[in-house]
N, C-alpha and C positions, 0 to 999 in steps of 0.2 A: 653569622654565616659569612664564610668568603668563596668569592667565587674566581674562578683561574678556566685557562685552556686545558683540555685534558693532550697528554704527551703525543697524542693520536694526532695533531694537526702540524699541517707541514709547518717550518719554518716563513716561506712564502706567506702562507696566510697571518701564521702569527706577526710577519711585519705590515698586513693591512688593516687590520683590526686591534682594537685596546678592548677590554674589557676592565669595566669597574669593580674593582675587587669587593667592595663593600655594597653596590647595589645590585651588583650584575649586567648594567647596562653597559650595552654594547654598539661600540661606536667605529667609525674608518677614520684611517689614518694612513692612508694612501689613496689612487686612486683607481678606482675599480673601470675596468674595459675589458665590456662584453664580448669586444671578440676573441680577447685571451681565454678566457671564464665566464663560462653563464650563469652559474651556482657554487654557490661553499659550503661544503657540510660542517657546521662548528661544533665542534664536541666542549662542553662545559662541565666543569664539574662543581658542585656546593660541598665544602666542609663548615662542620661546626668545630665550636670549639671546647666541646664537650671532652669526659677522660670514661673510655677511650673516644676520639671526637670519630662521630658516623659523618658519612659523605651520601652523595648522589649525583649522578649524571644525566645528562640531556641532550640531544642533540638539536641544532638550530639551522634551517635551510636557510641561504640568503640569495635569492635568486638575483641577476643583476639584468636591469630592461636597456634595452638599448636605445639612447635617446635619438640617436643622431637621428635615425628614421622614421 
């Protein structure tokens, strides 16, 4: 199973976040400020690699806390 962004997320988000294609884990790669953004809705999607290969999606909230305060 590989797993990727589904085309639904902006490009923004796609440059703060990597996702692992082979595990799914999902990690930052920029950094996140609450007062820009309080929440990311992450659209995921799982393919197999079956013929024909089925897929699935999911969505993931990542709320972001605000430290400073």
């Amino acid at each position: 199973i590989y797993y990727t962004f589904r085309d639904t997320i902006s490009s923004k988000a796609q440059d703060l976040f990597i996702i692992d294609k082979k595990s799914g884990e999902i990690r930052t790669a920029g950094e996140l400020d609450f007062e820009d953004i309080q929440s990311y809705d992450l659209e995921i999607e799982a393919r197999d690699q079956g013929t024909p290969p089925l897929s699935g999606h999911c969505s993931v909230v990542l709320e972001v806390l605000d430290v400073n305060d």
